[in-house]
C-alpha positions as CSV (number, residue, x, y, z in Angstrom):
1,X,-187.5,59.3,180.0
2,X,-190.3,57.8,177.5
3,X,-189.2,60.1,174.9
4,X,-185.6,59.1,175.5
5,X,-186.4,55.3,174.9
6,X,-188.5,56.3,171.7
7,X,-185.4,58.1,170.0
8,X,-183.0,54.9,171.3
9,X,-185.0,52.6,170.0
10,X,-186.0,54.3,166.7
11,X,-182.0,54.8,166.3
12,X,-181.4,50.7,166.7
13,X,-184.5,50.4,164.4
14,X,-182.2,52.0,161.9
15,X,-179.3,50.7,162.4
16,X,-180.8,47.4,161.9
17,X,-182.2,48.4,158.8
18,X,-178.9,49.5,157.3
19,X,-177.4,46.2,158.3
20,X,-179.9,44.3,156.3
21,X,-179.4,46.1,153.0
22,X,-177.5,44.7,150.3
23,X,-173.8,46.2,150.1
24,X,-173.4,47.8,146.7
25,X,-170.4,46.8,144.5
26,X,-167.3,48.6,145.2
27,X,-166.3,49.0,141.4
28,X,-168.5,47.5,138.7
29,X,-166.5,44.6,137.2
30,X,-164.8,45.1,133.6
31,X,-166.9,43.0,131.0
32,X,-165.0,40.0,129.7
33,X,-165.0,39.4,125.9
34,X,-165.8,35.8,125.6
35,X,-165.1,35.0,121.7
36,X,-167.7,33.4,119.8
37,X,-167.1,31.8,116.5
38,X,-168.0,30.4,113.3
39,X,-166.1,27.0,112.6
40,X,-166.4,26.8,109.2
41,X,-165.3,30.5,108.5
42,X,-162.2,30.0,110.8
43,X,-161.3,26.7,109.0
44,X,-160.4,26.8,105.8
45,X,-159.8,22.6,105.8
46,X,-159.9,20.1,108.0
47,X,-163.2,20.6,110.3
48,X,-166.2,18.5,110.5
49,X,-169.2,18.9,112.2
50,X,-170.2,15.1,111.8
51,X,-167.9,14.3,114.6
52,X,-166.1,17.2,115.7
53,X,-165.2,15.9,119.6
54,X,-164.2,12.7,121.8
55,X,-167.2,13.7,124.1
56,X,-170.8,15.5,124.3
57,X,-170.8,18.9,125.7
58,X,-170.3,18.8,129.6
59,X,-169.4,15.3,129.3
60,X,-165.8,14.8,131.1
61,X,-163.4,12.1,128.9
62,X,-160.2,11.3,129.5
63,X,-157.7,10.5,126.4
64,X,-155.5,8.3,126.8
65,X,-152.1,7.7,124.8
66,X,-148.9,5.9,124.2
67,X,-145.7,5.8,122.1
68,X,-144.8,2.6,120.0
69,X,-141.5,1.4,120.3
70,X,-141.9,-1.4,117.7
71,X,-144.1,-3.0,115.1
72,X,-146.7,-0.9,113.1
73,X,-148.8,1.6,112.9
74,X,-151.2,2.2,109.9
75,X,-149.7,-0.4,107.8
76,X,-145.8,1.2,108.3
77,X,-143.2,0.0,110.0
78,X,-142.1,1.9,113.5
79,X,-138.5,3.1,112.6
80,X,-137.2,4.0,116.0
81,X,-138.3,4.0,119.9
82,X,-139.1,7.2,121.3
83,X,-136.3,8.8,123.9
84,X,-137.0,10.4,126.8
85,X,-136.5,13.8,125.8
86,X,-139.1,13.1,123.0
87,X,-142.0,11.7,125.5
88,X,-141.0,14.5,127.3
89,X,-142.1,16.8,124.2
90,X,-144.9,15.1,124.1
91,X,-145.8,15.4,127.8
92,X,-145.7,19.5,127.0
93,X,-147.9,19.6,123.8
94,X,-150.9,16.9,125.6
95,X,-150.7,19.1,128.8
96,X,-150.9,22.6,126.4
97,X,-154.4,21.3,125.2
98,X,-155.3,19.4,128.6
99,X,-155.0,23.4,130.4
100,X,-156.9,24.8,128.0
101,X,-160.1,22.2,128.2
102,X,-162.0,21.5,131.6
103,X,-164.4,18.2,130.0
104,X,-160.9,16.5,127.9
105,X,-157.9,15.3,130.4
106,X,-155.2,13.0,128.6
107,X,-153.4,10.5,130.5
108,X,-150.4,9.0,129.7
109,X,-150.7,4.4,129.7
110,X,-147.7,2.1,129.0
111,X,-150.3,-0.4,126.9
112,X,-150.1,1.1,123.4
113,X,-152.8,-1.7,122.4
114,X,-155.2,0.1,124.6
115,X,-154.5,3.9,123.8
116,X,-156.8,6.4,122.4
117,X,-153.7,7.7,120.8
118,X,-150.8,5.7,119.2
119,X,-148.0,7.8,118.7
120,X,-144.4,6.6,116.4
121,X,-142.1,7.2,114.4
122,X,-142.7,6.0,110.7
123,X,-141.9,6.9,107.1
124,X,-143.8,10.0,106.4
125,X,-143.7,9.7,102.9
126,X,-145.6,13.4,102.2
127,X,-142.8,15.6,101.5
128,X,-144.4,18.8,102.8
129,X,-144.9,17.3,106.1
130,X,-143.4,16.7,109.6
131,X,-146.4,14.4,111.1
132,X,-149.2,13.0,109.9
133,X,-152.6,12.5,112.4
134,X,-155.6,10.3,111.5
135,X,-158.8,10.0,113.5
136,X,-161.9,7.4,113.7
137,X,-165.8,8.3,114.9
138,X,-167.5,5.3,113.9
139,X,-170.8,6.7,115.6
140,X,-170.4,10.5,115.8
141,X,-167.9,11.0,118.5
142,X,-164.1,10.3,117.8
143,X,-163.1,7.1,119.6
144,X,-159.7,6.8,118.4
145,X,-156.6,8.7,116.6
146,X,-153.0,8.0,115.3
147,X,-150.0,10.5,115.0
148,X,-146.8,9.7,113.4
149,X,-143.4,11.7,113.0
150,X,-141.3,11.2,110.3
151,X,-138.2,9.6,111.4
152,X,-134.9,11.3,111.1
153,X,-136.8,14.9,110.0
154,X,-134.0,17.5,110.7
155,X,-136.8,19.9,111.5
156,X,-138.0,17.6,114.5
157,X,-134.8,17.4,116.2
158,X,-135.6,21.2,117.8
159,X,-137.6,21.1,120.4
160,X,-140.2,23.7,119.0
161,X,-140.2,22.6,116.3
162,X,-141.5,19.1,117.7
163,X,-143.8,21.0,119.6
164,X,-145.2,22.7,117.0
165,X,-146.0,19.2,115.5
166,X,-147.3,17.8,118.0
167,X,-149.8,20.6,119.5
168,X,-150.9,20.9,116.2
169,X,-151.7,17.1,115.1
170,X,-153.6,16.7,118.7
171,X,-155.3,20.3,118.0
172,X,-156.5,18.5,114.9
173,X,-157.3,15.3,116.4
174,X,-159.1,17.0,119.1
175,X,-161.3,18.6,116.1
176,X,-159.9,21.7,115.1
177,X,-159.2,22.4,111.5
178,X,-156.3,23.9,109.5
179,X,-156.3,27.9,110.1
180,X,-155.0,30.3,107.1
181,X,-152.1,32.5,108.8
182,X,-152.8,36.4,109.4
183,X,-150.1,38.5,110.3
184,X,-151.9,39.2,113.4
185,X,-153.2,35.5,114.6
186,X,-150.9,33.7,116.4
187,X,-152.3,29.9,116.8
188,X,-150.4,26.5,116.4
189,X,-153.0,25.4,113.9
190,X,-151.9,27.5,111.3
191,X,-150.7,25.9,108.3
192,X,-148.0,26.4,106.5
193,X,-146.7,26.7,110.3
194,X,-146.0,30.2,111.5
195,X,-143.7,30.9,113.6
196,X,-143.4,31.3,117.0
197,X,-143.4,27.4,117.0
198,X,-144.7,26.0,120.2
199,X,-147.2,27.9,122.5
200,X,-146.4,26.5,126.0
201,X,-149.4,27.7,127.4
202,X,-151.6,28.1,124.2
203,X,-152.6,31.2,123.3
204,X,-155.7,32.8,124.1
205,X,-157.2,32.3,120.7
206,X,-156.9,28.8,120.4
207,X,-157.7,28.1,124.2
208,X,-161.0,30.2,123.1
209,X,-161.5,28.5,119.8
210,X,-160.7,24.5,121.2
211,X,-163.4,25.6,124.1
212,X,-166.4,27.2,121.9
213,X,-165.8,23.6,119.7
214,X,-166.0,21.4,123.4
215,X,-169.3,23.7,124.7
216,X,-167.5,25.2,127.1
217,X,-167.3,29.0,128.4
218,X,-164.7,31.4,126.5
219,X,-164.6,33.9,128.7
220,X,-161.2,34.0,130.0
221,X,-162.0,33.8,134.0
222,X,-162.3,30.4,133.6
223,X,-159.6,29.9,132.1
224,X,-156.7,27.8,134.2
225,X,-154.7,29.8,136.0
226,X,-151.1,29.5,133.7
227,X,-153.7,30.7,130.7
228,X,-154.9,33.4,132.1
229,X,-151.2,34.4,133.9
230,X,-150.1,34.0,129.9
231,X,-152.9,35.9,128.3
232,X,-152.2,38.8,131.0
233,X,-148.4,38.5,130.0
234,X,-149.0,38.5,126.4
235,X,-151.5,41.7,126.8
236,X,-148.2,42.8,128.2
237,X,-146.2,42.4,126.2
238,X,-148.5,43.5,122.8
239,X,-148.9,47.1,124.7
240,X,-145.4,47.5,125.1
241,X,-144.6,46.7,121.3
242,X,-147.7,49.3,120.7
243,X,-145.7,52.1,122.6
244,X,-142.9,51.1,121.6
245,X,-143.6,51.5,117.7
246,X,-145.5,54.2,118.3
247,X,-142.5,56.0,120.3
248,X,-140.6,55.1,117.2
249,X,-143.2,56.6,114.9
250,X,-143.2,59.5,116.9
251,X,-139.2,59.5,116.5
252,X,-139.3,59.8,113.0
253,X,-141.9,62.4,112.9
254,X,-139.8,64.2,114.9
255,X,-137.0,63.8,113.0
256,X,-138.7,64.3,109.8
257,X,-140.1,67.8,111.2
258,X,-136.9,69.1,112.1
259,X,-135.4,67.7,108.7
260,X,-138.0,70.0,107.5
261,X,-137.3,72.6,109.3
262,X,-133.8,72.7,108.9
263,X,-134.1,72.3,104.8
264,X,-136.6,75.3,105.4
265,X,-134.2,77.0,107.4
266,X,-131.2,76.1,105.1
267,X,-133.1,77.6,101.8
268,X,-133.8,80.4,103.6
269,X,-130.7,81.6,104.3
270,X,-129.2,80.3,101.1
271,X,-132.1,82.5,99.2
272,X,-130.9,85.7,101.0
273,X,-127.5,84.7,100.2
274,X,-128.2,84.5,96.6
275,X,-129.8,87.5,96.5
276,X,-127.6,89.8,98.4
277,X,-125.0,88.1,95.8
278,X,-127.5,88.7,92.5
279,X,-128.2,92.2,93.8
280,X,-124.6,92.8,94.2
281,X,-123.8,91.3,90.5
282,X,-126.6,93.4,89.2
283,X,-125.0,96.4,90.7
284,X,-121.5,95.3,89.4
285,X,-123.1,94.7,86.1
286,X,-125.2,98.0,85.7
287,X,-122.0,100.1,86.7
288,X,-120.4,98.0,84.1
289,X,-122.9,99.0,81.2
290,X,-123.1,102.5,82.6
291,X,-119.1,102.4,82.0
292,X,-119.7,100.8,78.8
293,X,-122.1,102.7,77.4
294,X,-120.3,106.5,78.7
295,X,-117.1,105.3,76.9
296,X,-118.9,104.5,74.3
297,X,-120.2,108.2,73.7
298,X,-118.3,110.1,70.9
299,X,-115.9,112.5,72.3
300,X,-116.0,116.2,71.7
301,X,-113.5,118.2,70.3
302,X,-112.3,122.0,70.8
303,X,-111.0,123.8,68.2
304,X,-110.1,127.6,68.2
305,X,-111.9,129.9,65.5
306,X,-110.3,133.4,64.7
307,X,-112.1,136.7,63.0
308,X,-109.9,139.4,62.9
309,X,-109.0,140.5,66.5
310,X,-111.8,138.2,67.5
311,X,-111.4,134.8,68.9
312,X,-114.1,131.8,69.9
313,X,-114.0,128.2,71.0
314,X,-115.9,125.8,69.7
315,X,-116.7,122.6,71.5
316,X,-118.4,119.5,69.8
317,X,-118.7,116.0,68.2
318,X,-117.4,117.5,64.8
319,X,-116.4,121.1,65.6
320,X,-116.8,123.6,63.0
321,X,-116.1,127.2,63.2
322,X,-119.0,129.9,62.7
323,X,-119.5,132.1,59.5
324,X,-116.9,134.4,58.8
325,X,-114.5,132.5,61.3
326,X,-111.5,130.2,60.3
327,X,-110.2,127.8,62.2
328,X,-107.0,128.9,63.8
C-alpha cells in the first residue's frame, strides 16, 4: 500500500512539474522588416534636420487647422471660401497622415486666427504648381504652417488630384522632403507627382518613412489597423501582377517555342521537298544530257563492198571498202 502512495504521489510530483514549465511557441513568428532610413539620401530637396517635426520624439501634439474664407494669407488675398466637398478633401488627406503617426493627431477648429495650419485659396503665381506650403520653427520645432491652392486650377477640381496636393503639402509640412520618382516607389511626396494621385490610406513606405522621421517604430504591427489591412491588400495585389506577368512571360515563351518549332518543322519538310524535286530535276536533266550527248554521236554508215563472187559489209563513221574491194 506504501509503495502504491509512493508511485501516486511521484506521478502528481510530475504532473505538477509539467504544469509549471513554460509552453513553447506553437510556430515561431515571421520577422517583420521595419525600414530604416537615411533622410538626406531619400530626399533630394526639401528636408531639414534643424527642425524636422512639430514635437520631440514620444512627445504627443495635436495640430490643429482651419480654412479661410476671407482676408489674407501671406500677404495675398483669399479668392474664394472653401465648399464642403473641398473641407471634405481636406478631412481625407489630414486623417491619411493622422493614421499613419501615433505622437501627431490633427484636429479640425473653426478659429482660423488660432490654427497651426491656415489653409485658402490664393493666387498661386508659380506656374509649375497646384499649392504652395510654408512652415515656421522659430526655436527648433515647427510651430506653425500655411498651405494655399491656386484658385480656379483645373487640375484641383478632381478629387485626387486635390488629394494629391494636399497629402503632399502636409507630408512636407510635417517634415518630409521632396522624393525623386522610381518606377517602383509609390509615395505622394514624389515630385513631379506620379500617379496614382491620392493614397487613402498611405502607403507603406511613406507611413514607414513619416514614422522613422517622428521616432516612432516601422515595423508594420504597429501600424493602425486600415494601414496594415492596406499594406496586406497591396502585397496582394503586387503578387497577383507578379503571376500574372509572369503567366504572360511564360505565354510568350510558349508561343515563341512552338513558333520555333513549327518554322523548324516547316523547313524541314520544305528541305525534303526541295530535294526530292532537285533530285528529280537532276535526274530529268542527266537523261537530258545522256539524250543530248547520244544524238550527238556521229552516225555510222553501211555500205556493201564486192570482190568477184565475194561480198562484205562494212559498217562505220566513214565506211570504206577493203583492198581489192569496190564499193557496190
Amino acid at each position: 500500500m506504501a509503495w502504491i502512495l509512493r508511485r501516486k504521489t511521484r506521478f502528481l510530483i510530475t504532473v505538477l512539474a509539467l504544469l509549471m514549465l513554460p509552453l513553447a511557441p506553437l510556430a515561431v513568428a515571421e520577422q517583420e522588416d521595419c525600414p530604416t532610413f537615411n533622410f538626406k539620401e531619400v530626399f533630394y530637396f526639401g528636408y531639414t534636420d534643424s527642425y524636422p517635426t512639430w514635437t520631440p520624439p514620444g512627445v504627443p501634439r495635436v495640430i490643429t487647422w482651419s480654412t479661410l474664407d476671407s482676408g489674407e494669407l501671406n500677404g495675398k488675398t483669399v479668392r474664394a471660401a472653401f465648399q464642403n466637398q473641398n473641407k471634405e478633401w481636406l478631412r481625407e488627406a489630414f486623417q491619411s497622415w493622422d493614421d499613419a503617426l501615433d505622437t501627431i493627431s490633427f484636429s479640425e477648429i473653426q478659429s482660423s486666427e488660432a490654427a497651426d495650419i491656415k489653409i485658402a485659396w490664393t493666387q498661386v503665381l508659380q506656374l509649375d504648381y497646384e499649392s504652395l506650403f510654408s512652415v515656421k520653427a522659430p526655436a527648433g520645432l515647427r510651430v506653425s504652417a500655411t498651405i494655399e491652392f491656386k484658385h480656379f486650377s483645373p487640375f484641383l477640381f478632381m478629387k485626387e488630384n486635390f488629394i494629391q496636393a494636399a497629402q503632399s503639402d502636409i507630408g512636407h509640412i510635417l517634415g518630409m522632403g521632396y522624393i525623386t520618382p522610381k518606377p517602383d516607389l509609390v509615395s505622394v511626396m514624389e515630385w513631379p507627382f506620379q500617379a496614382p494621385y491620392m493614397q487613402i490610406p498611405l502607403g507603406a513606405f511613406d507611413v514607414a518613412l513619416i514614422r522613422a522621421l517622428y521616432s516612432e517604430s516601422t515595423c508594420p504591427s504597429t501600424y493602425a489597423p486600415a494601414i496594415r489591412a492596406k499594406i496586406k491588400l497591396d502585397a496582394e495585389a503586387e503578387s497577383i501582377e507578379k503571376a500574372r506577368i509572369q503567366a504572360e512571360l511564360a505565354a510568350k515563351a510558349l508561343a515563341e517555342r512552338q513558333e520555333r518549332e513549327r518554322q523548324e518543322l516547316y523547313w524541314i519538310a520544305k528541305g525534303k521537298e526541295i530535294a526530292e524535286r532537285e533530285a528529280k530535276e537532276l535526274a530529268i536533266q542527266k537523261a537530258l544530257e545522256e539524250a543530248k550527248a547520244k544524238a550527238a554521236l556521229p552516225k555510222k554508215k553501211t555500205i556493201t563492198c564486192i570482190k568477184g563472187n565475194l561480198t562484205k559489209k562494212v559498217i562505220a563513221v566513214n565506211p570504206k571498202c577493203p583492198s581489192g574491194y569496190k564499193k557496190k
